[in-house]
C-alpha positions as CSV (number, residue, x, y, z in Angstrom):
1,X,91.7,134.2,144.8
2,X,91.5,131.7,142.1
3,X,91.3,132.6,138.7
4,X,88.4,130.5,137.3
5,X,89.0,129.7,133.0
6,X,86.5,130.0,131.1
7,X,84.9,127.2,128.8
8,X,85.3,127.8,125.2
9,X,83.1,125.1,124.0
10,X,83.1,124.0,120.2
11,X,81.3,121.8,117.7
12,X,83.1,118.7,116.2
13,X,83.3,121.1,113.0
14,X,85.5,123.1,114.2
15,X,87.6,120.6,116.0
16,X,88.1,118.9,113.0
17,X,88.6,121.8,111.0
18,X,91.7,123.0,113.7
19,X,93.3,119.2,114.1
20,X,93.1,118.7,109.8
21,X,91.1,115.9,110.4
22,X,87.6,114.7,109.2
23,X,84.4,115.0,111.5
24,X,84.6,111.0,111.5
25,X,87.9,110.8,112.8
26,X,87.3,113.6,115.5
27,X,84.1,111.2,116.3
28,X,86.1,108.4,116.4
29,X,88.8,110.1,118.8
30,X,86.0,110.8,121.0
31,X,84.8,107.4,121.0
32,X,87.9,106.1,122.0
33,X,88.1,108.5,124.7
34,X,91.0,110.1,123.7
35,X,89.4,113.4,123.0
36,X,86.6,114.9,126.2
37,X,83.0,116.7,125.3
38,X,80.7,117.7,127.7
39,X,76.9,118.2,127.9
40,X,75.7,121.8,127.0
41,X,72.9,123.3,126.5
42,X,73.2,123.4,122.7
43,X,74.2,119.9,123.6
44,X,77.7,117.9,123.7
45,X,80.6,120.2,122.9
46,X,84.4,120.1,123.3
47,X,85.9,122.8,125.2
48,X,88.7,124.0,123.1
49,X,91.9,124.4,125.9
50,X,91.3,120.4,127.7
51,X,90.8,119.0,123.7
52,X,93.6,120.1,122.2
53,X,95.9,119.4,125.3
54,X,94.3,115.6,125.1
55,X,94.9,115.6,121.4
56,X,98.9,117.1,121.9
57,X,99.4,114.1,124.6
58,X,97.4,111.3,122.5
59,X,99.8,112.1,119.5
60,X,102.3,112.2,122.0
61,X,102.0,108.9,123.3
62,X,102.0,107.7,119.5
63,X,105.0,108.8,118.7
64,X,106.5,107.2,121.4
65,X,105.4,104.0,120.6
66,X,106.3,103.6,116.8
67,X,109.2,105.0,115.0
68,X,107.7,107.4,112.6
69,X,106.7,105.7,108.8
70,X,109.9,107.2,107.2
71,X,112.2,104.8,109.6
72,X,109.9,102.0,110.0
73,X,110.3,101.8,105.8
74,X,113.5,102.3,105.8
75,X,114.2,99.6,108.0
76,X,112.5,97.6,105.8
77,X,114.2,98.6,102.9
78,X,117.4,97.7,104.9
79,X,116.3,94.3,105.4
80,X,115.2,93.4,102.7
81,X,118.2,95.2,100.8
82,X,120.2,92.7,103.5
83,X,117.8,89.8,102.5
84,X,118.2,90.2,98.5
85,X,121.9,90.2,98.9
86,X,122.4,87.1,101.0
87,X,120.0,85.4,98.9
88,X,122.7,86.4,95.8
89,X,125.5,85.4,97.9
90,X,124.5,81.8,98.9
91,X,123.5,81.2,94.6
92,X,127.2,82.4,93.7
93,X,128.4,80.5,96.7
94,X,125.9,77.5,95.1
95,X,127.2,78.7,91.7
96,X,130.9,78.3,92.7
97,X,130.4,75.1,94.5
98,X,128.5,73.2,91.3
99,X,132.4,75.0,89.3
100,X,134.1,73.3,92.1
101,X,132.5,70.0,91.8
102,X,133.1,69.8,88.3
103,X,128.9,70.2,87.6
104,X,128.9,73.0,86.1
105,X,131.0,75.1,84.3
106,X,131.8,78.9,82.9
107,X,132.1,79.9,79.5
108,X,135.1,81.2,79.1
109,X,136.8,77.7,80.8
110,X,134.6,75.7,77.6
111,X,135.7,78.2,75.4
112,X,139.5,77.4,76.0
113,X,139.2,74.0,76.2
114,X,137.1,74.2,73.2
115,X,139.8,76.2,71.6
116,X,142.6,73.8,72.4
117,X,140.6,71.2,70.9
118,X,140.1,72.6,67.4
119,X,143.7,73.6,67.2
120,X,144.6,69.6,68.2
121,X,142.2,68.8,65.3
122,X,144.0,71.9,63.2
123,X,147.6,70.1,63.8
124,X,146.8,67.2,62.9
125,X,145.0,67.6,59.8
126,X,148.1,69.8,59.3
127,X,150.4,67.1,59.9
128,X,148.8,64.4,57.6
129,X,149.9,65.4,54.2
130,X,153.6,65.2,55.4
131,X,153.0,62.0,56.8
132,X,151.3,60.6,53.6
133,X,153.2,62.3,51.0
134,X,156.0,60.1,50.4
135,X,153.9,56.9,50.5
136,X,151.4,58.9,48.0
137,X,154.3,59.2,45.6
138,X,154.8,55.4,44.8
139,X,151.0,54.6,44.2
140,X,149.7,55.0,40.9
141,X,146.2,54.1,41.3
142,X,143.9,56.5,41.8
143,X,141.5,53.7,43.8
144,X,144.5,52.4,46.2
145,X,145.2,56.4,47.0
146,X,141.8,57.0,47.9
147,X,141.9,53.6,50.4
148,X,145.3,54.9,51.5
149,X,143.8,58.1,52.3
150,X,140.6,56.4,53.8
151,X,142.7,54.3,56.6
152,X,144.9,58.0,56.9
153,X,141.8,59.5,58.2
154,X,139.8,56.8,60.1
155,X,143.1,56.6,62.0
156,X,143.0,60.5,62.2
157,X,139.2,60.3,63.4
158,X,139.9,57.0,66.1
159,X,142.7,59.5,67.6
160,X,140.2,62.1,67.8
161,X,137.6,60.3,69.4
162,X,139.7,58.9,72.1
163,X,139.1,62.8,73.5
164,X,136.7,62.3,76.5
165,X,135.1,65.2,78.4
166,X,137.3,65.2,81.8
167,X,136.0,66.9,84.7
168,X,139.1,67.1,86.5
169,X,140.3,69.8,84.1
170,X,137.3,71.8,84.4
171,X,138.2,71.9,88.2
172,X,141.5,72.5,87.7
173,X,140.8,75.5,85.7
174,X,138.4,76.9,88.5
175,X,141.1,76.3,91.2
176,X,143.5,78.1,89.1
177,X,141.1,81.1,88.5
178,X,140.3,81.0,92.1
179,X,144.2,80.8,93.3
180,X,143.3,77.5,95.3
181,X,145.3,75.6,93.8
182,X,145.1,72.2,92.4
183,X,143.5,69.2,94.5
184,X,146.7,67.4,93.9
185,X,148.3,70.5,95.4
186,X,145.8,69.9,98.6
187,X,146.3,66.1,99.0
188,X,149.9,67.1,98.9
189,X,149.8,69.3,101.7
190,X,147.5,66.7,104.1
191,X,150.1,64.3,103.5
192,X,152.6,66.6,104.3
193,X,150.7,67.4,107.8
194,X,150.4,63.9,108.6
């Protein structure tokens, strides 16, 4: 003999008050057709044993489809962790390039240059009393030493601005910094290939 169930048939209240969901949403499940009612007397109800085994397969089924929210942003995260770092590599690798080319160039390489400059300068404003002094000694005029000294150091200041801003050392100090070598270290090794 079969064993007949019997209907427990409830109002949307309750439903949504046993799923944790608003009397909306438990409408809107229903309008869907996700979620079955039936005609009563007190008028449409949901029998309690058929909705919650439609509600446990619709959630199911939505599972299945999409990764749950925690994975779906942590893949995000991941890509655009991934993005913001190849977007940092290619600028350093833009950032190198411009060193390379000789268009751009780090602080530390102006700094020495800089340095070697001033001390250049330093040496030879060192140098010029030594190289005036015994010439100094024979005038007597206090007009002709100050021409003397005035041809001294626009000679001094013509050797310094023959100093040109070279590009070439700039790249040679990157290549160095870099361990690639020089460039004439690279033609070197073409020619030796050919």
């Amino acid at each position: 003999m079969a064993e007949t169930v019997r209907k427990n048939y409830q109002k949307v209240e309750v439903i949504a008050k046993l799923f944790g969901k608003t009397v909306r949403r438990i409408q809107q499940l229903t309008q869907d057709g996700i979620l079955p009612t039936e005609q009563t007397p007190e008028g449409r109800r949901y029998d309690l044993l058929p909705t919650i085994t439609r509600y446990i397969k619709y959630l199911e089924e939505k599972a299945s489809k999409s990764p749950p929210q925690i994975y779906q942003n942590a893949q995000l995260e991941k890509a655009q962790a991934e993005a913001k770092y190849k977007k940092a590599k290619a600028e350093k690798a833009t950032l190198e390039l411009n060193e390379l080319k000789g268009q751009m160039h780090r602080a530390g390489d102006i700094e020495k240059l800089t340095n070697e400059l001033v001390f250049a300068v330093r040496s030879m404003l060192l140098a010029l009393p030594g190289r005036v002094a015994i010439d100094l000694a024979a005038i007597d005029n206090p007009v002709e030493v100050s021409k003397y000294m005035a041809r001294h150091m626009e000679a001094l200041l013509d050797e310094l601005s023959q100093h040109e801003y070279n590009p070439d050392t700039y790249k040679k100090l990157a290549r160095e910094r870099e361990g690639w070598g020089t460039e004439q270290d690279d033609d070197e090794e073409d020619e030796a290939d050919v």
